[in-house]
C-alpha positions, 0 to 999 in steps of 0.5 A: 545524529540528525533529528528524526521526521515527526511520526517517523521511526527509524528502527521499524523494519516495516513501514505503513502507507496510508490508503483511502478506501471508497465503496462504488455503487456496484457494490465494488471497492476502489483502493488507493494506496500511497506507495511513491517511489516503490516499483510496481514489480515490488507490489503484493496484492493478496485478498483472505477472507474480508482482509487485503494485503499489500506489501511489498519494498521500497528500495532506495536506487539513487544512492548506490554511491558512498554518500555523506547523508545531510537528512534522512525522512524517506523510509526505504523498506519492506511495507505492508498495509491491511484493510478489513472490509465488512465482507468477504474479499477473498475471490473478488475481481481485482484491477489495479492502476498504479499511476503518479505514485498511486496503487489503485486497486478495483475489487469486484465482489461477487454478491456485493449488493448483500456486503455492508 
C-alpha cells in the first residue's frame, strides 16, 4: 500500500478544486478555477441565487491499459466547487475561457454597482 499525498483522501468520490475569486471595477466577478486535466465538454457552469456551481469529472485516459501502479496523487473523479457571493448571481452574463488548465469564468451582474 503506497502512502497517500498529504491533504488528499482517496476514499472521497468528489474532489474540490480551489478557485481564486476577484471583484472587477464594473461591478462583475472573474473566476478562476483549478480544473487541469479535466476536458472542457466535462464542465458544469450553473448560477442560483447568490451561489456558483462548477462541477463536473476528470477522467484518467492515459491509463487504459493494465497497468502496475508505482504512485498515485492525482484525483480522477466527479468534482464540484461552490462560491457564495454577497449578491445574487442567478441571471448574470456569464464568459468563460479555459485555457492551461484554468476555468475563467466572467460573470456580469445586472445592478452590480449596488452588490457588496
Amino acid at each position: 500500500m503506497l502512502p497517500k499525498a498529504s491533504g488528499v483522501r482517496y476514499t472521497e468520490r468528489v474532489w474540490y478544486p480551489p478557485a481564486d475569486v476577484y471583484r472587477t471595477r464594473d461591478g462583475g466577478w472573474v473566476v478562476k478555477v483549478e480544473l487541469a486535466g479535466v476536458r472542457p465538454d466535462e464542465i458544469e457552469i450553473a448560477a442560483e441565487g447568490d451561489v456558483l456551481r462548477v462541477a463536473g469529472s476528470r477522467r484518467d485516459s492515459t491509463c487504459t491499459e493494465s497497468v502496475l501502479c508505482h504512485q498515485l496523487e492525482i484525483v480522477y473523479s466527479r468534482f464540484e466547487k461552490s462560491i457564495r457571493f454577497p449578491c445574487a448571481v442567478e441571471g448574470a452574463e456569464v464568459e468563460t475561457v479555459y485555457e492551461d488548465g484554468l476555468l475563467i469564468i466572467r460573470l456580469r451582474v445586472r445592478g452590480g454597482e449596488a452588490c457588496g
